[in-house]
mmCIF file as gemmi writes it, N, C-alpha and C atoms, coordinates in Angstrom:
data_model
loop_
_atom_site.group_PDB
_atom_site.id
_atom_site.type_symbol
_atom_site.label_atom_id
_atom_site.label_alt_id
_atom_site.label_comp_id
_atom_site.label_asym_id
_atom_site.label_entity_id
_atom_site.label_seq_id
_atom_site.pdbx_PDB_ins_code
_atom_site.Cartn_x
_atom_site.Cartn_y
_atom_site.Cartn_z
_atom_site.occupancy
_atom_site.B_iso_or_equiv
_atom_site.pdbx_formal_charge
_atom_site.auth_seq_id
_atom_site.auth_asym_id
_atom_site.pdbx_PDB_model_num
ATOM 1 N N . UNK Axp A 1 ? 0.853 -1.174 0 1 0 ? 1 A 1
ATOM 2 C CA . UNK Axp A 1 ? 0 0 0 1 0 ? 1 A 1
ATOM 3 C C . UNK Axp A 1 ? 0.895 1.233 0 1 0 ? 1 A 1
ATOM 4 N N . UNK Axp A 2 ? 0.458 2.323 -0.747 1 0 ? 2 A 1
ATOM 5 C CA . UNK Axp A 2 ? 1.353 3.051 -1.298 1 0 ? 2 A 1
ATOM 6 C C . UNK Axp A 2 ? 0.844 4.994 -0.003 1 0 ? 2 A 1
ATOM 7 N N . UNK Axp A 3 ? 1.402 5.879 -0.328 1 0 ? 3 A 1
ATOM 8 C CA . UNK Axp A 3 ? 0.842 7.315 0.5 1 0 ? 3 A 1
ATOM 9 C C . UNK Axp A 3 ? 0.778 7.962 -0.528 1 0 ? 3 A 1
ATOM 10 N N . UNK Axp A 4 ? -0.282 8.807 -0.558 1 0 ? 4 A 1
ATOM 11 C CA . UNK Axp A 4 ? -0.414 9.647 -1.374 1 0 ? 4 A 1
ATOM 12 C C . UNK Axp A 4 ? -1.192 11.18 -1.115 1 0 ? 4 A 1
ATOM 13 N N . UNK Axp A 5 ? -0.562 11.856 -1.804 1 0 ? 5 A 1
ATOM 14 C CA . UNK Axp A 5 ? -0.474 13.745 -0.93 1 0 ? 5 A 1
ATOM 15 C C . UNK Axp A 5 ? -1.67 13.824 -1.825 1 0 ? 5 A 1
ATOM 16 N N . UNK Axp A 6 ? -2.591 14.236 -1.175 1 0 ? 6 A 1
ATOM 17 C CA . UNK Axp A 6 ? -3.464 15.025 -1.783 1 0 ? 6 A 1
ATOM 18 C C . UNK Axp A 6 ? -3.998 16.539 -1.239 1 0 ? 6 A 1
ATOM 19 N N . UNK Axp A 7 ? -3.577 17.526 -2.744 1 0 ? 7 A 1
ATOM 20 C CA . UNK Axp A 7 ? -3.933 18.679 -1.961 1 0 ? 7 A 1
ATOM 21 C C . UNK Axp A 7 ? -5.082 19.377 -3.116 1 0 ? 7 A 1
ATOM 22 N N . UNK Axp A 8 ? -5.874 20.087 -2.604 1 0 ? 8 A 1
ATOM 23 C CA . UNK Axp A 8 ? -6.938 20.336 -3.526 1 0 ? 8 A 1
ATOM 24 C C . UNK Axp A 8 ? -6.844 22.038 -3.041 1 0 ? 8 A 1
ATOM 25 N N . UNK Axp A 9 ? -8.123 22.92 -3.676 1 0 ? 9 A 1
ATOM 26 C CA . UNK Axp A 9 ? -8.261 24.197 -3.566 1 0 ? 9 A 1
ATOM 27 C C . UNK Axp A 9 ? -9.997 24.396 -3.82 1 0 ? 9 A 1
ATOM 28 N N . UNK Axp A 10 ? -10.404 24.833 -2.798 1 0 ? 10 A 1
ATOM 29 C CA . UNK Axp A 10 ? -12.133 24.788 -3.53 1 0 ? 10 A 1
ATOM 30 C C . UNK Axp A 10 ? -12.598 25.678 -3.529 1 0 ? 10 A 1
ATOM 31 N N . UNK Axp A 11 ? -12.829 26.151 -5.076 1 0 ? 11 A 1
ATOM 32 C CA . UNK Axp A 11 ? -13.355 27.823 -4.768 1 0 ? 11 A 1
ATOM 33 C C . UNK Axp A 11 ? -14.683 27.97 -4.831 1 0 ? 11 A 1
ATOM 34 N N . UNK Axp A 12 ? -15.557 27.909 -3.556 1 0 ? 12 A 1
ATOM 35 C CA . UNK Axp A 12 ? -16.765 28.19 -4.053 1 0 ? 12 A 1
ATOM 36 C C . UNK Axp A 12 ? -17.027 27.928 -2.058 1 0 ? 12 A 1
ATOM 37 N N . UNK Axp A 13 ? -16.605 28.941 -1.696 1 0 ? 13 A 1
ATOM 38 C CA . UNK Axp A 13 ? -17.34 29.149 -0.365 1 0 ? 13 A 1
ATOM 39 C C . UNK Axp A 13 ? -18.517 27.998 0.386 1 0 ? 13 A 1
ATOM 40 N N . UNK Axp A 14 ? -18.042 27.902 1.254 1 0 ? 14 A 1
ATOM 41 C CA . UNK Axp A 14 ? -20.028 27.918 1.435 1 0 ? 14 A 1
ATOM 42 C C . UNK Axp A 14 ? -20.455 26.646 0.853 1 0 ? 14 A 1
ATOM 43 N N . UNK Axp A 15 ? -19.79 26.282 0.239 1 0 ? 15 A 1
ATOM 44 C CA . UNK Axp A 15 ? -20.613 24.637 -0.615 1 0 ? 15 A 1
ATOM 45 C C . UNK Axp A 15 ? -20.436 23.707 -0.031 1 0 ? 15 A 1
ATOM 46 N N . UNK Axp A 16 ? -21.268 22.282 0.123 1 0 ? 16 A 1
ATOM 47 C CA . UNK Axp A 16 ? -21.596 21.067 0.674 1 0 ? 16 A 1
ATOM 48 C C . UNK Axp A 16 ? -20.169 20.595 -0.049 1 0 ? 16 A 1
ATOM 49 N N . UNK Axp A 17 ? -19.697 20.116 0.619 1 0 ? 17 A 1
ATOM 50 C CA . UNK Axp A 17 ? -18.079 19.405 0.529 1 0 ? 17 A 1
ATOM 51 C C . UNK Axp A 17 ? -18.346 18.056 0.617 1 0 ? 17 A 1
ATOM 52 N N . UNK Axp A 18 ? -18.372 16.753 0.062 1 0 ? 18 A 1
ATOM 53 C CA . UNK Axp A 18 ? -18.297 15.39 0.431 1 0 ? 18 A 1
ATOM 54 C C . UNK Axp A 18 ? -16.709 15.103 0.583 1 0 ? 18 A 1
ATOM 55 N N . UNK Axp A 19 ? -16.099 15.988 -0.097 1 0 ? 19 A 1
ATOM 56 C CA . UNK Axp A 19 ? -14.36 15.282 -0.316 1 0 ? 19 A 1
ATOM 57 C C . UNK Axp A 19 ? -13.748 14.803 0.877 1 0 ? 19 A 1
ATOM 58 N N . UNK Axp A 20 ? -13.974 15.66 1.869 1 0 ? 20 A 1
ATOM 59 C CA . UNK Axp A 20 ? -13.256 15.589 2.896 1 0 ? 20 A 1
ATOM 60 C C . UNK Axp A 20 ? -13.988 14.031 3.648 1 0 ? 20 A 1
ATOM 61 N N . UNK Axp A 21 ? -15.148 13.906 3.703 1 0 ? 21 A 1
ATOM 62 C CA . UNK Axp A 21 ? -15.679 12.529 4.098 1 0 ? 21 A 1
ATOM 63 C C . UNK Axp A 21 ? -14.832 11.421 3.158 1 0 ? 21 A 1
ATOM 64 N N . UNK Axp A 22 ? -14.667 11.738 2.185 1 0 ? 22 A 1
ATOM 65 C CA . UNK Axp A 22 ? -13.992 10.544 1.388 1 0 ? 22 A 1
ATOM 66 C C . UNK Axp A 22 ? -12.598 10.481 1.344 1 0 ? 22 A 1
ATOM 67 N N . UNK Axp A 23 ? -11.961 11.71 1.521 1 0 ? 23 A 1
ATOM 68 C CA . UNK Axp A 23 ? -10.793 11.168 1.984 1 0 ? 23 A 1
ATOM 69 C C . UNK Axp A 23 ? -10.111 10.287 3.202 1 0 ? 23 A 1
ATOM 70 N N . UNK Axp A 24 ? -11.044 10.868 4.291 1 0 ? 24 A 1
ATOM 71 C CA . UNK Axp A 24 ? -11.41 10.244 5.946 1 0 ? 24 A 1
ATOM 72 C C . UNK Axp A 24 ? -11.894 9.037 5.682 1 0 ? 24 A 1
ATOM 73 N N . UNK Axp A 25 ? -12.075 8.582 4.743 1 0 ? 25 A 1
ATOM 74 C CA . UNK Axp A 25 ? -12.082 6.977 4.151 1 0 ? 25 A 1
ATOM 75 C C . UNK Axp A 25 ? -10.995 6.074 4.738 1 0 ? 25 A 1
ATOM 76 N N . UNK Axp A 26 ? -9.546 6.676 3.79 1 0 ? 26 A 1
ATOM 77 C CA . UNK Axp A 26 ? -8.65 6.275 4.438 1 0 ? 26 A 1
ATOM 78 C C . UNK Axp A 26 ? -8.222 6.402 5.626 1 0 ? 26 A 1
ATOM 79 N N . UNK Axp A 27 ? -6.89 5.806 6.251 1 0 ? 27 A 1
ATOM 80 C CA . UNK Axp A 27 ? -5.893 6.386 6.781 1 0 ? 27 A 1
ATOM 81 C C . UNK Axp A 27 ? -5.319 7.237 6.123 1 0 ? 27 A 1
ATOM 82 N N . UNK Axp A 28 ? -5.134 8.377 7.225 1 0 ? 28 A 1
ATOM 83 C CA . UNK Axp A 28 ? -4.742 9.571 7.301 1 0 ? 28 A 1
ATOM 84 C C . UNK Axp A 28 ? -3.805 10.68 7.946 1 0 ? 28 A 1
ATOM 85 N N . UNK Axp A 29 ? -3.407 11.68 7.223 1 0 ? 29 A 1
ATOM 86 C CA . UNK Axp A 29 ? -2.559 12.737 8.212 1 0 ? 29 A 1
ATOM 87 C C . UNK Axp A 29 ? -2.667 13.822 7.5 1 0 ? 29 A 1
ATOM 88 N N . UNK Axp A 30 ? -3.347 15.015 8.32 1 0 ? 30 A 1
ATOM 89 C CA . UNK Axp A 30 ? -3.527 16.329 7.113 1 0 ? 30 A 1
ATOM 90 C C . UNK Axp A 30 ? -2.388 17.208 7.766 1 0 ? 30 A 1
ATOM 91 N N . UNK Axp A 31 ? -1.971 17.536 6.313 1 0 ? 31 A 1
ATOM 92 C CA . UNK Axp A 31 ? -0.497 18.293 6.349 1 0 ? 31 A 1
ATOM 93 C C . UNK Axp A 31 ? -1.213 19.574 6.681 1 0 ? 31 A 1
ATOM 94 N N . UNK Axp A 32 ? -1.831 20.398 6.125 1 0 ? 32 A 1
ATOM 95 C CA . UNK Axp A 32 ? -2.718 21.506 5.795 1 0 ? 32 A 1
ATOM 96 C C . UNK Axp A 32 ? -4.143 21.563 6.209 1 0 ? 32 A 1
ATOM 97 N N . UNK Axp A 33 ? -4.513 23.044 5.956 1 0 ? 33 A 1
ATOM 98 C CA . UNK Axp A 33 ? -6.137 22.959 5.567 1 0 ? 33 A 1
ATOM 99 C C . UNK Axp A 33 ? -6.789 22.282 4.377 1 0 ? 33 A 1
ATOM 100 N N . UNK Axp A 34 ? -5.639 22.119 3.362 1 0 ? 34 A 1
ATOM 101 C CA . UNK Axp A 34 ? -6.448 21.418 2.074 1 0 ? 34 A 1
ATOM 102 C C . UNK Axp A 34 ? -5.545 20.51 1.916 1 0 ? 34 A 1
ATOM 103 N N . UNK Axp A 35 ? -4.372 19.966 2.49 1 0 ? 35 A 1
ATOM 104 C CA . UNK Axp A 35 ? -3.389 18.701 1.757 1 0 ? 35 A 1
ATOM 105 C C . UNK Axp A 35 ? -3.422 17.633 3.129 1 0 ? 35 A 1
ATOM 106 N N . UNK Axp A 36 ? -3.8 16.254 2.67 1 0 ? 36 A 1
ATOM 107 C CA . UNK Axp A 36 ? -3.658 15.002 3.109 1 0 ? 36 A 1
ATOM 108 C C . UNK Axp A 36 ? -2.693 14.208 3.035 1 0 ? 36 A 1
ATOM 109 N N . UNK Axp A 37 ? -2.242 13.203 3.454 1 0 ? 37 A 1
ATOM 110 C CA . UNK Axp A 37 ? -1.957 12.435 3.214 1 0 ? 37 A 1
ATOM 111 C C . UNK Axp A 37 ? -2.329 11.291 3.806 1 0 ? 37 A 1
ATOM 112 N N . UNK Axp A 38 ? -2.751 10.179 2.506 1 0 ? 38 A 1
ATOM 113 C CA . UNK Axp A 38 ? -3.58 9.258 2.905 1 0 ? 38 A 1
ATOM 114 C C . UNK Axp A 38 ? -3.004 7.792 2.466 1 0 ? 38 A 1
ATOM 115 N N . UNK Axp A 39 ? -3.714 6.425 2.921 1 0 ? 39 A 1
ATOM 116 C CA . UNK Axp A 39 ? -2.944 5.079 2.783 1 0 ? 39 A 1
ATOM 117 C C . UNK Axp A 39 ? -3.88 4.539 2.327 1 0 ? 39 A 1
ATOM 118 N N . UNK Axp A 40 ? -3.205 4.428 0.375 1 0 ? 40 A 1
ATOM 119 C CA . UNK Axp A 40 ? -4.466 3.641 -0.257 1 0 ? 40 A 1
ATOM 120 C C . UNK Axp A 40 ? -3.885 2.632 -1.367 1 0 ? 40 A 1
ATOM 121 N N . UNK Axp A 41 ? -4.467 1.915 -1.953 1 0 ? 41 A 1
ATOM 122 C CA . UNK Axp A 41 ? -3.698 0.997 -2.541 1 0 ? 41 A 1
ATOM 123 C C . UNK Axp A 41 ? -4.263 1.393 -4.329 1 0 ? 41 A 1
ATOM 124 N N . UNK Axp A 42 ? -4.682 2.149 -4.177 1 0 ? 42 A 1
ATOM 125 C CA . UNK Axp A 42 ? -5.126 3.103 -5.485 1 0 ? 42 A 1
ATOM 126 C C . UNK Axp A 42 ? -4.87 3.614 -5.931 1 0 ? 42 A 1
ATOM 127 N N . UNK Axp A 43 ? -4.059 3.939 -7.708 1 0 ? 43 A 1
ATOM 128 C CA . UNK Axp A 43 ? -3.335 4.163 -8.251 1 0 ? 43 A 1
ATOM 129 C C . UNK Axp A 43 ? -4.04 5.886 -8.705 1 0 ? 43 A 1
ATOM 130 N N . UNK Axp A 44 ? -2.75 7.114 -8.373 1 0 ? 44 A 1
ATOM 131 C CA . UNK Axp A 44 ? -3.736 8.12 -8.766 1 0 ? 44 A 1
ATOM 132 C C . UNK Axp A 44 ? -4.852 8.304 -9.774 1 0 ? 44 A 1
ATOM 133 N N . UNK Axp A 45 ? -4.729 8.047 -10.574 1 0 ? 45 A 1
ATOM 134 C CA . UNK Axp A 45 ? -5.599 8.274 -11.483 1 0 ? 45 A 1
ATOM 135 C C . UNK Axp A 45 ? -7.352 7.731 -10.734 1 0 ? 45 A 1
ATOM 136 N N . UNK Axp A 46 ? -6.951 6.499 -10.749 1 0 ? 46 A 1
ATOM 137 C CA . UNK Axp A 46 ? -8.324 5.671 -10.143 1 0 ? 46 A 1
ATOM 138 C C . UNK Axp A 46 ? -8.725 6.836 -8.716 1 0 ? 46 A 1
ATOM 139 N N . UNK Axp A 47 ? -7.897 7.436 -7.718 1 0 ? 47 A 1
ATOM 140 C CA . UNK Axp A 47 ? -7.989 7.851 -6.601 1 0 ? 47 A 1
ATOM 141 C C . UNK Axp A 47 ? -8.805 8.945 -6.824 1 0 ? 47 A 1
ATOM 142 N N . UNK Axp A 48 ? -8.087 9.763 -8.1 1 0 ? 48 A 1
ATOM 143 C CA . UNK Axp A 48 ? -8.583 11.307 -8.756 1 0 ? 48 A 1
ATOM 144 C C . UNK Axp A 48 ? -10.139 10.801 -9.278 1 0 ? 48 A 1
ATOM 145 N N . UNK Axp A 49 ? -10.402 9.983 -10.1 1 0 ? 49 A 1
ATOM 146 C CA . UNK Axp A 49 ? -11.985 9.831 -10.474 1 0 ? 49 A 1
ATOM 147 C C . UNK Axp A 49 ? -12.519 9.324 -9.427 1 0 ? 49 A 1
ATOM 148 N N . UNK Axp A 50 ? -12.349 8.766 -8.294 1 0 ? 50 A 1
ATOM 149 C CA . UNK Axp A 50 ? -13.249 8.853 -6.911 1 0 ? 50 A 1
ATOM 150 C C . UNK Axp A 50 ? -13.868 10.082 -6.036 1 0 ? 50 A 1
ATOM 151 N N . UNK Axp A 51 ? -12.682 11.191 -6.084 1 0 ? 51 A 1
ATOM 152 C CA . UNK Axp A 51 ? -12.755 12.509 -5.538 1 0 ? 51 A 1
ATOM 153 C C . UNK Axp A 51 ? -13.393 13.492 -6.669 1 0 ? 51 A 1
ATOM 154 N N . UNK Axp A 52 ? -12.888 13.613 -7.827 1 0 ? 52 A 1
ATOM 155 C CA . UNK Axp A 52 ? -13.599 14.322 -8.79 1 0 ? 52 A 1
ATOM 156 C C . UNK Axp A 52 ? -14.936 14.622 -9.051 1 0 ? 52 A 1
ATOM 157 N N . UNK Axp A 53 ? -15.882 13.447 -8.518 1 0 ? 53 A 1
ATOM 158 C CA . UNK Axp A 53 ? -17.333 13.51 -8.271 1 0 ? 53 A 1
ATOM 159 C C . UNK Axp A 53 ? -17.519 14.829 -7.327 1 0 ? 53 A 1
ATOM 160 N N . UNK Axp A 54 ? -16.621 14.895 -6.382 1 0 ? 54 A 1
ATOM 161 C CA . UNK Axp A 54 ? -17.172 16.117 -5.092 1 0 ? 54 A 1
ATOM 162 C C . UNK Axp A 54 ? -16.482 17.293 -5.826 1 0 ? 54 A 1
ATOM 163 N N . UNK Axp A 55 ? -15.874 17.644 -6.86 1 0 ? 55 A 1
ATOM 164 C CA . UNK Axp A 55 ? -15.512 19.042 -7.701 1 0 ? 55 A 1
ATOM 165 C C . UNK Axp A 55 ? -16.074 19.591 -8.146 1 0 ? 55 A 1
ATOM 166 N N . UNK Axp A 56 ? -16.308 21.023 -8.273 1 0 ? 56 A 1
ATOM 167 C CA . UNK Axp A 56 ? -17.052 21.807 -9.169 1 0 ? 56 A 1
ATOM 168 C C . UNK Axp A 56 ? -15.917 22.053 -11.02 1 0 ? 56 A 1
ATOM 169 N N . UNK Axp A 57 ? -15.766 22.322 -11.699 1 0 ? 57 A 1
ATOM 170 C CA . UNK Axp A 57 ? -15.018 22.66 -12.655 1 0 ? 57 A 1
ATOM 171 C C . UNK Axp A 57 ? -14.084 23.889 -12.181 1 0 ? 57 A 1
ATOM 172 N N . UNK Axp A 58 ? -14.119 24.871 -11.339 1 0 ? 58 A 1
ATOM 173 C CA . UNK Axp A 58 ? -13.247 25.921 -10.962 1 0 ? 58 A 1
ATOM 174 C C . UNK Axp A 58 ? -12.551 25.336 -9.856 1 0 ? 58 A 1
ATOM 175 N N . UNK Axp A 59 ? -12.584 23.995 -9.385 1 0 ? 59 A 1
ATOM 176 C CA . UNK Axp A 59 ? -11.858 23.634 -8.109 1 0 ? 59 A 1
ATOM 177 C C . UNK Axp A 59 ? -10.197 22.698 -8.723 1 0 ? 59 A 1
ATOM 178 N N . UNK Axp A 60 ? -9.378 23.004 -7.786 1 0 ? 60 A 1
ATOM 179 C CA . UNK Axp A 60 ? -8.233 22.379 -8.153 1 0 ? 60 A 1
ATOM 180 C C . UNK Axp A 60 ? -7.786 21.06 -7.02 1 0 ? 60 A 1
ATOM 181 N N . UNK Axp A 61 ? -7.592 19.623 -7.745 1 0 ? 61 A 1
ATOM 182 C CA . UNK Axp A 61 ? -6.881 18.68 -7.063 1 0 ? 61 A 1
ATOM 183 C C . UNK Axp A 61 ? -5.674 17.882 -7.893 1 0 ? 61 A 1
ATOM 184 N N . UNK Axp A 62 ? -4.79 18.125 -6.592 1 0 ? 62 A 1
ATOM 185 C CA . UNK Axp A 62 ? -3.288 16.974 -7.506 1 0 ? 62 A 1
ATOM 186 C C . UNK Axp A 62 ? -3.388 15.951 -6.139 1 0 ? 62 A 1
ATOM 187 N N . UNK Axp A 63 ? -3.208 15.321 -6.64 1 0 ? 63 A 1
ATOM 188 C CA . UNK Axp A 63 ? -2.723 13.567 -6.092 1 0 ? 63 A 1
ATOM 189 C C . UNK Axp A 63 ? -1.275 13.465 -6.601 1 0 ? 63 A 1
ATOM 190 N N . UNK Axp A 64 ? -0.24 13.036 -5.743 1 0 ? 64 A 1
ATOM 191 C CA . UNK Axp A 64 ? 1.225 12.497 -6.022 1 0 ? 64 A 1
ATOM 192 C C . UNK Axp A 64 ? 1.009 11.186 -5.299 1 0 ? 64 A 1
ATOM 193 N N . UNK Axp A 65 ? 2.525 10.364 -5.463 1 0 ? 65 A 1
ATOM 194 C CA . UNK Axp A 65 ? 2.693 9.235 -4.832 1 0 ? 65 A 1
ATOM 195 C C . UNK Axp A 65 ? 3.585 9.595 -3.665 1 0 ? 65 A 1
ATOM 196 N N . UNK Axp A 66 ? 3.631 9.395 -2.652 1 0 ? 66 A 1
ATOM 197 C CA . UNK Axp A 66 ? 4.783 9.511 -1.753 1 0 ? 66 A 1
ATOM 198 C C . UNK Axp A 66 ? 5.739 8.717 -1.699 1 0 ? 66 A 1
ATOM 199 N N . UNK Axp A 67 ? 7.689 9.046 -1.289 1 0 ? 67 A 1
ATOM 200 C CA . UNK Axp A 67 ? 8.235 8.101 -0.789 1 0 ? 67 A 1
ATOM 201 C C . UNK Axp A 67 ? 9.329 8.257 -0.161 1 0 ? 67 A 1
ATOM 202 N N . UNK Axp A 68 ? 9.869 7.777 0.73 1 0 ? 68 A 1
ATOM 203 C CA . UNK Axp A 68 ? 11.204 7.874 1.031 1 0 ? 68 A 1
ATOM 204 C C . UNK Axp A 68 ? 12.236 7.994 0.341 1 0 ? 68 A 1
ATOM 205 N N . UNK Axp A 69 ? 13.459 9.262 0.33 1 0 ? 69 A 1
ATOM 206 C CA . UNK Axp A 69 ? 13.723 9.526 1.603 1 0 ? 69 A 1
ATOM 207 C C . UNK Axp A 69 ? 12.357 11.118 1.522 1 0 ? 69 A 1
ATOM 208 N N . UNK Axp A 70 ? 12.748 11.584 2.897 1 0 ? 70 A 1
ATOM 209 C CA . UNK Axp A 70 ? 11.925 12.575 3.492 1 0 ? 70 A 1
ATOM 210 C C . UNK Axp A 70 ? 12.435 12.844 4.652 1 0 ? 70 A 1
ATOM 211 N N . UNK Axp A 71 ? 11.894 14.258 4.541 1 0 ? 71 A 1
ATOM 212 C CA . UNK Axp A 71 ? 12.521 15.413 5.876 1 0 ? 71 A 1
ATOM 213 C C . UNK Axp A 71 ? 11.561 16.562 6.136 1 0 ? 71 A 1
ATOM 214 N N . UNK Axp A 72 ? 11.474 16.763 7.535 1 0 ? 72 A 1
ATOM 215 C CA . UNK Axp A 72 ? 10.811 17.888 7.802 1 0 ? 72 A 1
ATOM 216 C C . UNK Axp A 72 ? 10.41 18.151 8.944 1 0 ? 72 A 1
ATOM 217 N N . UNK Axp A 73 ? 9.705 18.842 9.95 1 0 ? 73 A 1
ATOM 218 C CA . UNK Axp A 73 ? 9.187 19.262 10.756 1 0 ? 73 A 1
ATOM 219 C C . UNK Axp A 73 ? 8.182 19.949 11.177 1 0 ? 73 A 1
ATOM 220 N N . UNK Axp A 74 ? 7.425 20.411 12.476 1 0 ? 74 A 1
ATOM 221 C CA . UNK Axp A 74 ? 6.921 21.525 12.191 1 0 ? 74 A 1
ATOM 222 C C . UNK Axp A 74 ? 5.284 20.643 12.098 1 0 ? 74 A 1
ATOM 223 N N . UNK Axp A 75 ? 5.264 19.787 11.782 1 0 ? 75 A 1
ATOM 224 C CA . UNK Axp A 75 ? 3.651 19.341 11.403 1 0 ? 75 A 1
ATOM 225 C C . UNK Axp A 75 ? 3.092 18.526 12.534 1 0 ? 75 A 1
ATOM 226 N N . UNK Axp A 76 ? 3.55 18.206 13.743 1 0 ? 76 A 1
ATOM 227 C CA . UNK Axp A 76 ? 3.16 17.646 14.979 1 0 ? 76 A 1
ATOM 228 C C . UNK Axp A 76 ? 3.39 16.372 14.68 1 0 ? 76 A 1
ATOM 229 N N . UNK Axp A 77 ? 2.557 15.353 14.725 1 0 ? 77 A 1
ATOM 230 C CA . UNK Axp A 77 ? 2.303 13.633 14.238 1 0 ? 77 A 1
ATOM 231 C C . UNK Axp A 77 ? 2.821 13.598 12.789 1 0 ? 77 A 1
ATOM 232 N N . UNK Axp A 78 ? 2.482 14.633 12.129 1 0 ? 78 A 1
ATOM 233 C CA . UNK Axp A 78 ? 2.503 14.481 11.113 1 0 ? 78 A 1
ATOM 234 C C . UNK Axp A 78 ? 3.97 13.281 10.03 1 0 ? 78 A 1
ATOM 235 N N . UNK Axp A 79 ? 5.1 13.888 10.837 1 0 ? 79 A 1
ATOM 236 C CA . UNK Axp A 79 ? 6.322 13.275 10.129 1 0 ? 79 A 1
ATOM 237 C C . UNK Axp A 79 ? 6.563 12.313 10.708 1 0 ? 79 A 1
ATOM 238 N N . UNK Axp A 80 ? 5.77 12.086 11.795 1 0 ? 80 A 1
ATOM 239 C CA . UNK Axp A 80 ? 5.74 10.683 12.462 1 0 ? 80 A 1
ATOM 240 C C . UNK Axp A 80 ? 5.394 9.746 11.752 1 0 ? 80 A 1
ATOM 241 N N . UNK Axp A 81 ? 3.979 10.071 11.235 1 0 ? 81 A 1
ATOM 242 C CA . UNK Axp A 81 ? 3.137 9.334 10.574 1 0 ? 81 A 1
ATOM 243 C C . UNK Axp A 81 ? 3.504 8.85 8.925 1 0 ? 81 A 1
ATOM 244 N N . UNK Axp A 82 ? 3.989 9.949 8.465 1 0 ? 82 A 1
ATOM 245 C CA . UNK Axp A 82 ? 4.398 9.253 7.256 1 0 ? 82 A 1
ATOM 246 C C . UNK Axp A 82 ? 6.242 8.56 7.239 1 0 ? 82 A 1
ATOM 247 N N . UNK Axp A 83 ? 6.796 8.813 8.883 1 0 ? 83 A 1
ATOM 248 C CA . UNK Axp A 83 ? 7.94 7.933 8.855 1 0 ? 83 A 1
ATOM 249 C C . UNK Axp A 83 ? 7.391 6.598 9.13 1 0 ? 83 A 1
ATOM 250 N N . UNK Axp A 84 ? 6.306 6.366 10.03 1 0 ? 84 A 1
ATOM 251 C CA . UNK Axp A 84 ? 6.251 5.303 9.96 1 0 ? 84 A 1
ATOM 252 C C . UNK Axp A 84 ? 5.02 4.579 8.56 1 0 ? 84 A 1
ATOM 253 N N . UNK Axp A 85 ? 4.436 5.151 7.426 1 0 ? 85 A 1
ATOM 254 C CA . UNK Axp A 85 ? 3.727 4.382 6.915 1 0 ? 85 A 1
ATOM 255 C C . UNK Axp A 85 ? 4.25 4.264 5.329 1 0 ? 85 A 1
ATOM 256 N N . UNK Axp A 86 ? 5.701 5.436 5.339 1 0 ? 86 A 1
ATOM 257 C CA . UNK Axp A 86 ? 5.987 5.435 3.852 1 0 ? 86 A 1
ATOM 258 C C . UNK Axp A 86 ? 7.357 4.107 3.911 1 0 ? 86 A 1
């Protein structure tokens, strides 16, 4: 099972959001207000047409793959979490 960053941008105030329920699908660690990182065995593309349903056309999402090596701080659990799941 692979990690994968997902960070999106949603411009439209105020709107019924499902994304965030579906990302909370997985295991998880949010880097940000809009970037995840999540533990799925789903190849981006397949990951992106799961989430794409909750987009309007003016909203922005990238999906990467994660991997070792890696460095950083500053995010609480956060570098914990992807030292121990990447």
């Amino acid at each position: 099972m692979s990690i994968k960053l997902i960070a999106y941008d949603l411009h439209q105030p105020g709107q019924n959001y499902d994304l965030l329920s579906f990302i909370k699908t997985f295991p998880y660690a949010q880097l940000s207000e809009s970037s995840y990182a999540v533990k799925c065995q789903m190849p981006p593309d397949e990951l992106y047409n799961g989430l794409s349903q909750y987009l309007d056309k003016n909203d922005q999402l990238l999906i990467l793959t994660l991997s070792k090596p890696m460095a950083g701080q500053g995010f609480g659990n956060v570098v914990d979490w992807l030292e121990q799941h990447l």
